[in-house]
N, C-alpha and C positions, 0 to 999 in steps of 0.2 A: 245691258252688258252684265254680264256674271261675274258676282263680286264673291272671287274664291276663299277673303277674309273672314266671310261671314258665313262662308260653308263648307268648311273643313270635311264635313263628311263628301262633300263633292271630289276634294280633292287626293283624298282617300280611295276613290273611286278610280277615279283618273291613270292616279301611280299605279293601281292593281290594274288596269288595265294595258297601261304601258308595259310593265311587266310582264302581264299573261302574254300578250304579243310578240317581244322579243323572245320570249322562250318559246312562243309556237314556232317565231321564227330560224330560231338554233335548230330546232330540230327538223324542220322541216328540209334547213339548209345542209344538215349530219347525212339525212335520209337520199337526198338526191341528190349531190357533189360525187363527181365521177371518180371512183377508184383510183383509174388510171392516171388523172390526173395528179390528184395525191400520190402516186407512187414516180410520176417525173417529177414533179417537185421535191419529191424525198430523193432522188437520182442526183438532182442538179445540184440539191444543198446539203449535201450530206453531214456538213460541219454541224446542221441543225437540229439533226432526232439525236432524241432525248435517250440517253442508253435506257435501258431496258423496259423499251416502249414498243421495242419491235411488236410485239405479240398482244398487245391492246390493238381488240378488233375494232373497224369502224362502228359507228352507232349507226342503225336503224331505226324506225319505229316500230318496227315488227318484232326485233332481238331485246330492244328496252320495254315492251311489253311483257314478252317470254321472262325477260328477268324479274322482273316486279311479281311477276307471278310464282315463277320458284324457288322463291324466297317468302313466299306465303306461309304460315302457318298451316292453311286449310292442306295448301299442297303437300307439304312435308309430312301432315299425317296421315294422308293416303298413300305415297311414294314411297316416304325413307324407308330404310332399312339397313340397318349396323349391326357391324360385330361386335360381340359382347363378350365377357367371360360373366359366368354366373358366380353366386360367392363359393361356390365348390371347385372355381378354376377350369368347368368346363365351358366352353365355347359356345355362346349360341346368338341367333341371329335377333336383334330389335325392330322389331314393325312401328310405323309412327302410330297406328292403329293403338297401341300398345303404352303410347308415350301421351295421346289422348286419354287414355283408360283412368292412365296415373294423376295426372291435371284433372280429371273428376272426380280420384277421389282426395286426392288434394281440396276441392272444392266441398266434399262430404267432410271433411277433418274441419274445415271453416264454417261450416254449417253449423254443426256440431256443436264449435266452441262458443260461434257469435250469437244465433238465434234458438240450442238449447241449453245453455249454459255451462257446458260441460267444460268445466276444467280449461277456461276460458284463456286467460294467460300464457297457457302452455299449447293451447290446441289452433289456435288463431295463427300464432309465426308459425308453427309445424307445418299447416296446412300452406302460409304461402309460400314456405318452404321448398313445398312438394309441387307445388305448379310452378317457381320460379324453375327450378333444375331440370324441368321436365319441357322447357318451350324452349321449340326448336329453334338452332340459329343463335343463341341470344347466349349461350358459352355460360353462365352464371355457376354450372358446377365443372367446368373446366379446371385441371391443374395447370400451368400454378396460380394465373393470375385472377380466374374466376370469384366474382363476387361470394359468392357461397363457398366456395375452397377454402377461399383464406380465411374465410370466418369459421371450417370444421378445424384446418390444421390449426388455427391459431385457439383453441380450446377445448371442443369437443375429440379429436382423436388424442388429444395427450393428456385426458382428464382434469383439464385446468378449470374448466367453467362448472362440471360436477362438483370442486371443491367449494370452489365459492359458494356455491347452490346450499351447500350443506353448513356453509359457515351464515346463509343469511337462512334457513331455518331453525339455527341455531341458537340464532339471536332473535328472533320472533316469536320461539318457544318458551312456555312455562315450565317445568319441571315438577312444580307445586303439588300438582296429584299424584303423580308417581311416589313423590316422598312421602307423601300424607300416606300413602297407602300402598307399601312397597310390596305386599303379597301381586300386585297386577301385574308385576313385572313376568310373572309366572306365562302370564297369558301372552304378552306380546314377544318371548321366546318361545310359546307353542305355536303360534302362528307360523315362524319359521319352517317347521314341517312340511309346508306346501313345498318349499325351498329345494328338500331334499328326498320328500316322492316324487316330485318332479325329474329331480336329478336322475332318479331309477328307472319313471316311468319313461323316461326317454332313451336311455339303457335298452328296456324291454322291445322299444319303437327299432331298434338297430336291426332287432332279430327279424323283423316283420319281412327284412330285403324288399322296401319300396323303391324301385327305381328314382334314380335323384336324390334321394333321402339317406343321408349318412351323417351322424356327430360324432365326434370326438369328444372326448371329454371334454374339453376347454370349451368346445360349442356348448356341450348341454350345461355346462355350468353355466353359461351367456343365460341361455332361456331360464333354468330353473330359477332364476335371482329375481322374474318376473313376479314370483309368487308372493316377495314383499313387499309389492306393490309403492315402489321407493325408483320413480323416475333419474333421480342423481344419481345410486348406486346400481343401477342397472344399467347405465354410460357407463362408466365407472369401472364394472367388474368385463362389460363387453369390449372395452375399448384397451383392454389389459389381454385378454383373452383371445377374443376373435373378433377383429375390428368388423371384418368383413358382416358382420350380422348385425353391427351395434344399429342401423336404423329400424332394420325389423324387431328388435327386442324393445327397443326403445318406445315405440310407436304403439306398440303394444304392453308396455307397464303403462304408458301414457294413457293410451284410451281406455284401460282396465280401472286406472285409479277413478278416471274420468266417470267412469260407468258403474262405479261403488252404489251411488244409490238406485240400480237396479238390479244390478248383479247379487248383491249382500242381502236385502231384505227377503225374498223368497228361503233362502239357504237361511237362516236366521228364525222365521217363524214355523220350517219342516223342524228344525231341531229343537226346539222348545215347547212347553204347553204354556198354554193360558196364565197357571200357577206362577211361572217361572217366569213369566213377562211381566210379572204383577210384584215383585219384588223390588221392597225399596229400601234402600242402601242408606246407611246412617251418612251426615254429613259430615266431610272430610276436616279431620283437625287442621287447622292454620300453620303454616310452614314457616319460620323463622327466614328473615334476611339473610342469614350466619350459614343456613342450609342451603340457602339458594345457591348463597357463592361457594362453597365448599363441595356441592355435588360435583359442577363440571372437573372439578379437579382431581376429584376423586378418583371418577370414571376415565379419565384421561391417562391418569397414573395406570389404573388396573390393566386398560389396554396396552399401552407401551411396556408392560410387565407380561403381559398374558397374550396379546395378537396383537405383535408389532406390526403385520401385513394389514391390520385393520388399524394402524392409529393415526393413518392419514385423512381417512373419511369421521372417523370420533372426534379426533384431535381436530379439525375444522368446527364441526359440530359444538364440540364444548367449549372451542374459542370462541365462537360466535353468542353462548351461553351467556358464558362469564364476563363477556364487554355489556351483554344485558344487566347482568343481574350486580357488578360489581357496584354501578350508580357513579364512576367516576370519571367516566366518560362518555356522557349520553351523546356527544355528534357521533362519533364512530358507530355506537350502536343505530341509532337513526340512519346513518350512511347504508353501514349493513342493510338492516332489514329494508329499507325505500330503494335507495337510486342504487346504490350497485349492486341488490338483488332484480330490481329491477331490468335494469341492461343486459344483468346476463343470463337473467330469461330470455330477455331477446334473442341474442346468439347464439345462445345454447338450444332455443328452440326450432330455430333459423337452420342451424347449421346439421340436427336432427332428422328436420326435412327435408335439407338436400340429397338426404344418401337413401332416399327413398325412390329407385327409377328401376324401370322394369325385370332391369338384368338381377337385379338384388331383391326385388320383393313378387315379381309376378312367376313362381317355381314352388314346386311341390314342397320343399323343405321353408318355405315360408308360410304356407299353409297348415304346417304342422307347428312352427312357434306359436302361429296366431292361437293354433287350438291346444298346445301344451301350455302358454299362458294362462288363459282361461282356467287351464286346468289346474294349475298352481296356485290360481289365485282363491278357486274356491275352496281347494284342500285346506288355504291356508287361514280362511274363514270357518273351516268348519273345525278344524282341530281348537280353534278359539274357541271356539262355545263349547267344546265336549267337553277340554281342560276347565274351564269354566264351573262348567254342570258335575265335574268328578272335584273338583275342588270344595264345592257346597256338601260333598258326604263328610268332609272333617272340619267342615267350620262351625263354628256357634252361629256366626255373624255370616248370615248367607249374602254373597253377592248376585248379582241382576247375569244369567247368565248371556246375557243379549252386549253385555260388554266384553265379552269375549271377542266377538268378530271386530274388534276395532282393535287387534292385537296387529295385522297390518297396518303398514307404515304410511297411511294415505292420510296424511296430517293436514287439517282436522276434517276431513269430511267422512270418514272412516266413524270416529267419533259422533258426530253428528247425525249418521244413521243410527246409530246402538240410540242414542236419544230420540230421535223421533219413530221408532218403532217402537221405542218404550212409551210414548205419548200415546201412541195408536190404543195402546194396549190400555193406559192410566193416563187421562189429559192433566194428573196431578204430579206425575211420577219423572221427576227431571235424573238422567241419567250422566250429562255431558261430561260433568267434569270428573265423573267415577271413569267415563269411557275415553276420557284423554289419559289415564292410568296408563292403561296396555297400548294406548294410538302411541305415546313417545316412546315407549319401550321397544314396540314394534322398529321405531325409525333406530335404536338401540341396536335390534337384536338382526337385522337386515344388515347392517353394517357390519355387523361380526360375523352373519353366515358368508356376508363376500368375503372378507379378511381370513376367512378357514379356505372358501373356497380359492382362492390366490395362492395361499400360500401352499395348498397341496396341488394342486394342477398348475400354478404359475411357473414354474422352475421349466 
C-alpha cells in the first residue's frame, strides 16, 4: 500500500494532476456547452447576469488560443502599429518592427555598460530603461500610472534628480587641484567652446532645409550642452528647454562620456608632439583645510551675484562640497555621496531610458543630435589642448598639454585619459591630479554655459 507520508513528492504529483484534469475539464466543458442553452437560462433567470457581462464572449479553445497568442510579444512586433507624434509634433505611424529595433538597442546600451565597462552605473538602468518602455503590452511608460512615468515625472522632467546628481558629485569631489593650480581653470572654460560652435553649427544645419530637421533655439541649445560632456546638466538644461528631446540628448552626453577613452585619445595624440606629451609638470602645492571650506563658498556667492539662472546647478554642487570638506558632518556627506547618490542614479537612469521609443529617437532630427554631439564633444576636447598649447608661449612653468582635454566635465575619466596617454608617452610621467585641474572646472564651467544658456533662451 502506498504510504503518501513518506512520499510527498508523490503527492505533489497527484495534486498537479488533479488539477491539470479539472482545468482540462473547464475547458473542455466552456468549449462544448450549447450557446443556446446558456442564453434560455440567461432568459428564465434574468435576476442573475451579472450587469455588464453581457458582452463577455463564451470561451472556446480555439478563441483562448487566438488570445494567448495576440498578446504575444513575438505577435505584436510583427502586427502592431500606432500613432505617434514625433518630438516635432508631427504624426507618424509606429511599427512593432520598430519597437524591436528599440529593445536591441536597449540591450546594446546593457552591453556596453555590463560586459565593456562603459560608464556602468549609468548605462546598465538606461539600457533596461529602454527595453522596459518599449515591451509591448506591459504600459511601464504609460501616463499616469506607468512604472517608468512616475519615476520621469517624479524627477527627471522637473530636474529634481539632476540636482541631487550634482549635489552627490559635489560631495565626492576634491577641489584640491584646482586651487593648487588655479591657471587650469583657463582650460575647463575653453572646453566650453564645444558648447557654443555647437550652438552655431546647428544654426548653420537649419539652412541645409533637411526635411524633418528643424531647431529652434531652445532645441539647439538642448544638444549644444552635449559638448560638456555633464550627464546631470544636460537633463537639466533639456528638461528646462525642450523636454521633448531630453532622452535623445541625454543618451547621448551619456554614451559620449561613456566613450571618453576612445573618443579623446586619438583627437589628443593629432594635436600634440612627442615633445609636448613628455612634459612633466611640477607637483602640486598642498591646499589648506581653510581653502577647502572656503572655496565652495566662495564660488556659490559669485554665482548667485553673477548667473543667478545658473545657482541652482553650482549651488547643489558646492553644497554637496562643503558637507565634504567642512568635517562636521561626515553621515550626511557619506549619505550624499553612497546611498542617495546611489538611488538616484537609479531613477534618473531609469527614467532616461524610458523616453527613448521610436516616435522620439528613430527620425532624422535624432540622427543629427547623435552627430552634432559627437561634434561638440570633440570641438570641446580639442579647444582644451590648443588653450593648453597657447597657454605654454607665456609661461615659464609649461604645463602637459594633453591636460587640456580633461577641460570636459566627464568626472574623473576625462582626467584619467590626459593620464594614461601621458604614461603611454613617459611610464614615469603621472598627469592625474594636474588633469583633475580643468576635469572640476569643466563640471564649473558646463554649469554656467547652461545658466547663460537659460537665461537667454529661457524667458
Amino acid at each position: 500500500m502506498l504510504n503518501l507520508k513518506k512520499n510527498p513528492v508523490t503527492v505533489v504529483k497527484i495534486c498537479l494532476l488533479l488539477l491539470a484534469g479539472a482545468l482540462l475539464f473547464s475547458l473542455v466543458n466552456a468549449a462544448f456547452s450549447p450557446r443556446v442553452q446558456a442564453e434560455e437560462s440567461a432568459a428564465a433567470a434574468p435576476e442573475n447576469i451579472i450587469p455588464g457581462s453581457e458582452d463577455i464572449p463564451n470561451i472556446s479553445i480555439a478563441s483562448f488560443a487566438r488570445n494567448i497568442l495576440e498578446t504575444t510579444g513575438i505577435f505584436a512586433f510583427i502586427t502592431d502599429a500606432k500613432l505617434m507624434q514625433t518630438p516635432a509634433g508631427e504624426p507618424t505611424t509606429i511599427f512593432g518592427w520598430e519597437e524591436l529595433l528599440m529593445v536591441a538597442v536597449g540591450f546594446l546600451i546593457i552591453y556596453l555598460g555590463a560586459f565593456k565597462g562603459f560608464e556602468p552605473l549609468l548605462l546598465v538602468p538606461i539600457g533596461f530603461g529602454v527595453v522596459f518602455v518599449n515591451i509591448p503590452f506591459a504600459g511601464m511608460g504609460d501616463a499616469p500610472h506607468g512604472f517608468l512615468n512616475i519615476i520621469y515625472e517624479a524627477g527627471v522632467g522637473n530636474e529634481f534628480f539632476p540636482l541631487i546628481i550634482f549635489m552627490g558629485i559635489g560631495a565626492m569631489t576634491d577641489f584640491g587641484p584646482l586651487i593648487a593650480n588655479p591657471k587650469t581653470a583657463i582650460l575647463g572654460a575653453a572646453a566650453q567652446f564645444g558648447v557654443f560652435a555647437t550652438l552655431i553649427g546647428i544654426s548653420l544645419i537649419n539652412t541645409l532645409n533637411i526635411p524633418g530637421v528643424v531647431f529652434n533655439l531652445k532645441e539647439a541649445s538642448s544638444v549644444a550642452i552635449i559638448g560638456g560632456a555633464d550627464g546631470p546638466t544636460t537633463i537639466y538644461i533639456a528638461a528646462q528647454l525642450a523636454p521633448h528631446l531630453l532622452a535623445t540628448v541625454a543618451v547621448a552626453a551619456y554614451s559620449y562620456m561613456a566613450l571618453v577613452p576612445i573618443i579623446q585619445p586619438p583627437i589628443m595624440k593629432l594635436l600634440t608632439s612627442k615633445e609636448e606629451r613628455l612634459i612633466k609638470m611640477k607637483q602640486l602645492r598642498p591646499v589648506s583645510k581653510t581653502e577647502k571650506i572656503i572655496f565652495p563658498l566662495v564660488v556659490f556667492v559669485l554665482a548667485l551675484l553673477l548667473i543667478p539662472s545658473a545657482a541652482a546647478l553650482i549651488g547643489c554642487l558646492m553644497f554637496g562640497n562643503f558637507v565634504r570638506e567642512c568635517g562636521v558632518i561626515e553621515r550626511l556627506s557619506k549619505t550624499i555621496q553612497n546611498e542617495l547618490m546611489n538611488i538616484v542614479s537609479i531613477f534618473l537612469s531609469l527614467g532616461v531610458g524610458s523616453q527613448m521609443t521610436p516616435e522620439k529617437f528613430l527620425n532624422p532630427q535624432s540622427l543629427i543630435i547623435i552627430v552634432m554631439g559627437l561634434f561638440a564633444f570633440a570641438i570641446a576636447t580639442t579647444t582644451g589642448i590648443l588653450v593648453a598649447k597657447l597657454m605654454n608661449v607665456f609661461l615659464k612653468e609649461k604645463i602637459n598639454p594633453l591636460i587640456g582635454s580633461a577641460g570636459v566635465s566627464a568626472v574623473p575619466m576625462a582626467a584619467r585619459v590626459s593620464n594614461k596617454v601621458g604614461l603611454e608617452a613617459d611610464p614615469g610621467n603621472f598627469l592625474i591630479m594636474h588633469a583633475m585641474g580643468p576635469n572640476v572646472a569643466g563640471v564649473i564651467g558646463t554649469a554656467i554655459a547652461a545658466g547663460v544658456l537659460i537665461a537667454v533662451y529661457g524667458g
